[in-house]
Every structure is written in structure tokens, then in C-alpha cells.
C-alpha positions as CSV (number, residue, x, y, z in Angstrom):
1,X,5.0,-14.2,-16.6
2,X,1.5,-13.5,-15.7
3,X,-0.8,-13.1,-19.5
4,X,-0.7,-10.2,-21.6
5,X,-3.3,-7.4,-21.1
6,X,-4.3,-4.7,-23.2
7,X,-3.6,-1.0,-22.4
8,X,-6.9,-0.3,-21.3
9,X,-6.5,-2.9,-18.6
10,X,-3.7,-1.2,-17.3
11,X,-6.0,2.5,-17.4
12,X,-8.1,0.5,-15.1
13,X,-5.3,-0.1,-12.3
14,X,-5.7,3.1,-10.1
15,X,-1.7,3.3,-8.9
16,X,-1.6,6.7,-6.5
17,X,1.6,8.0,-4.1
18,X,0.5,8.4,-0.6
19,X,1.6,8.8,2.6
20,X,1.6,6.7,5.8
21,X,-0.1,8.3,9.0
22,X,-1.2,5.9,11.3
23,X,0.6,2.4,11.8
24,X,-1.2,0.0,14.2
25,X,-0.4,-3.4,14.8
26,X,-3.0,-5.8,13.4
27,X,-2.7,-8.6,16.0
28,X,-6.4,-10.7,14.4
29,X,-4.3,-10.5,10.9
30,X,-3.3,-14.5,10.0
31,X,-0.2,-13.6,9.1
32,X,1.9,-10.7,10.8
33,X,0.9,-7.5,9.4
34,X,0.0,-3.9,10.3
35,X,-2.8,-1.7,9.6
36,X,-2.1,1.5,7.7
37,X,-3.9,4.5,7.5
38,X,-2.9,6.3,3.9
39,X,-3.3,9.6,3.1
40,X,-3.7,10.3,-0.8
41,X,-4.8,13.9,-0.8
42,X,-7.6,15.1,-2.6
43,X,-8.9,11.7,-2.7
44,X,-9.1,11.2,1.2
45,X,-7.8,8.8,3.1
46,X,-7.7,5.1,2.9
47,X,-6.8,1.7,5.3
48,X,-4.8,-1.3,4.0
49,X,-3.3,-4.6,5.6
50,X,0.0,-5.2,4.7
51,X,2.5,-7.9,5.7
52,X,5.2,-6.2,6.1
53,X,6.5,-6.6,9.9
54,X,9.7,-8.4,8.7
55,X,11.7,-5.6,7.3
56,X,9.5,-2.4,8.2
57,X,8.8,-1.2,12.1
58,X,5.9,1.5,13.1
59,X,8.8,4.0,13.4
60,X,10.1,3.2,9.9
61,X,6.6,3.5,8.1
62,X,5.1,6.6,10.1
63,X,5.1,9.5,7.4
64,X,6.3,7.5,4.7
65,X,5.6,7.7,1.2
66,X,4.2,4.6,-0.6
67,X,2.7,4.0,-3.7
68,X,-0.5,1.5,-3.7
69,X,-3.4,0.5,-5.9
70,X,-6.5,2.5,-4.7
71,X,-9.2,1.6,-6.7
72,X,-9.7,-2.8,-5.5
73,X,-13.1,-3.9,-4.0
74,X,-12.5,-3.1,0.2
75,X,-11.4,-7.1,1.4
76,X,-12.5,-7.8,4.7
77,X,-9.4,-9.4,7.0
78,X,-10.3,-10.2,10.5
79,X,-12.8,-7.3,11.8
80,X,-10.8,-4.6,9.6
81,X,-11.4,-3.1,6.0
82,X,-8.8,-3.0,3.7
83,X,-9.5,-0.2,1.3
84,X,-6.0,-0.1,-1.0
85,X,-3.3,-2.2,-2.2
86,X,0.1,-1.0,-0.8
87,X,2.6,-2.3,-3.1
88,X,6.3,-4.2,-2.5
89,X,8.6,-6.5,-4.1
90,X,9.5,-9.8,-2.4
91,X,13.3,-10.1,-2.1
92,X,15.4,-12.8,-2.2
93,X,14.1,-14.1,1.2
94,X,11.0,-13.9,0.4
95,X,10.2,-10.6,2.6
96,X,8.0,-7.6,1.2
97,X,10.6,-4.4,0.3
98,X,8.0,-1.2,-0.3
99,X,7.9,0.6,-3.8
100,X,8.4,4.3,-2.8
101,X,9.4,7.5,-5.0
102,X,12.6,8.7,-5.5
103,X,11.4,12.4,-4.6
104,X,9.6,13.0,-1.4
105,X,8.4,16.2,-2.8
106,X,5.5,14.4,-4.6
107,X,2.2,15.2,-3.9
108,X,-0.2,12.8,-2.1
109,X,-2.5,11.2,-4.5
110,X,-0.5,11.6,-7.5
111,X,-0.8,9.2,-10.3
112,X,1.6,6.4,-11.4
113,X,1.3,6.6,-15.2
């Protein structure tokens, strides 16, 4: 278990439903990866790198909804800008399985509270 924070740490976290528009394969990425253009609404669009190849295709993420952390410092991978934090849950095998809502009828850039 990672150390107890306060509830204004967790205020800080940004966490926002988007939706997937773009996949690209990210072929410069170390490890196998795509690159994700995310649509959050009001709050525009962002990019992220995410390692998930293993369980997800281009087909399978194209117009899905996600949930990520939108509010990191941009990280530089390779000669791209990744501007969110899509988040997953390893599974038993060690591969990334996306968080997504149970209700596709959420609105892009909605916030996890």
C-alpha cells in the first residue's frame, strides 16, 4: 500500500471521462504502445502514450470511453508529448485492462469525484 495522503491531495488529482478519437501506433515508444488522441469536451483535447497493445487493438479503442488523469506535467516519450494519464489495472498477467464507465452516456470531460 502506497502512504497515506490527505484529502486535499486527492482534490489535486484531475481524474476526467473522455473519449478515444485517434489511435496511432507509436512505433519510437520503448515499449509497445499507441498514441491516443482524447477528447474531454469543454476542456479540449489531449494526447497520451499508453501500453496497452496486448489486450486492446486500434479498432477496440477508436470511440471509446476512458477515464485518465489530465492535469500531470506533458512527459516527453520519443519525439511525442504525452499530455494525460489514461488509466488501467494490470491483471493477473501482468497486462494493462482500461478503467471505463459503466454508462456510455457520460459526458466527455466529466469529473471522477
Amino acid at each position: 500500500m502506497k502512504p497515506e495522503i490527505t484529502f486535499e491531495d486527492f482534490n489535486n488529482i484531475d481524474v476526467r471521462v473522455g473519449t478515444i478519437s485517434e489511435v496511432n501506433d507509436f512505433p519510437k515508444a520503448r515499449k509497445p504502445a499507441y498514441q491516443l488522441t482524447i477528447d474531454f469536451g469543454d476542456l479540449g483535447i489531449k494526447k497520451s502514450s499508453a501500453q496497452i497493445t496486448d489486450l486492446y487493438t486500434k479498432e477496440d479503442l477508436l470511440h471509446k470511453k476512458i477515464v485518465a488523469i489530465i492535469n500531470f506535467e506533458k512527459k516527453q516519450i520519443a519525439n511525442f508529448f504525452s499530455e494525460c494519464l489514461v488509466l488501467g489495472i494490470e491483471n493477473k498477467d501482468g497486462k494493462v485492462v482500461l478503467l471505463k464507465t459503466s454508462k456510455s452516456a457520460i459526458k466527455n470531460g466529466a469529473q471522477v469525484s
